[in-house]
C-alpha positions in Angstrom: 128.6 89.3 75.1 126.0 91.6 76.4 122.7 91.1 76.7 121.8 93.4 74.2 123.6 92.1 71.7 121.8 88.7 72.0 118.5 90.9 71.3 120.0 92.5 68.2 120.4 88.7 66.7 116.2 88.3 67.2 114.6 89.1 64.3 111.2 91.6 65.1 112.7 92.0 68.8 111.5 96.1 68.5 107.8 94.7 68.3 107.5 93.3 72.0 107.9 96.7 73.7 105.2 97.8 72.4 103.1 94.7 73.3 104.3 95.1 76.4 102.8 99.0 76.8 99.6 98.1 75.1 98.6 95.3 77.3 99.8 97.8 80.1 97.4 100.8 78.6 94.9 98.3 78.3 95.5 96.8 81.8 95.3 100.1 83.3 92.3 101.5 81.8 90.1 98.3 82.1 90.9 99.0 86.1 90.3 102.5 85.7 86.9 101.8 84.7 86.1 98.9 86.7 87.3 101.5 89.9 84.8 104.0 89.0 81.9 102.2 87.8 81.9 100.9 91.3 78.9 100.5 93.4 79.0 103.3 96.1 77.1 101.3 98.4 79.4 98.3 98.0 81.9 100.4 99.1 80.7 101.8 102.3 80.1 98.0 103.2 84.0 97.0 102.2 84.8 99.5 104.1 83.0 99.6 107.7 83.7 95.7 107.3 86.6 96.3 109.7 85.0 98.4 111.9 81.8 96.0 112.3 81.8 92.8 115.0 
């Protein structure tokens, strides 16, 4: 048998895609946020850390 016919036997199986791309969206766009709400002077000091000795 194929693999999709063992999903066509699980009852509700179309729900989990969807799950699956919310969580995603959500995922994403808590990130997105996080990214730009960012401290700008945080950043400079991330990023002359490798430049510092």
């Amino acid at each position: 048998m194929k693999f999709s016919q063992y999903l066509e036997k699980i009852a509700g199986v179309g729900v989990y895609p969807m799950i699956s791309l919310l969580l995603f969206v959500f995922f994403f766009t808590v990130v997105t946020i996080l990214v730009f709400k960012q401290n700008q002077a945080e950043i400079n000091h991330i990023e002359n850390l490798p430049l510092d000795n």
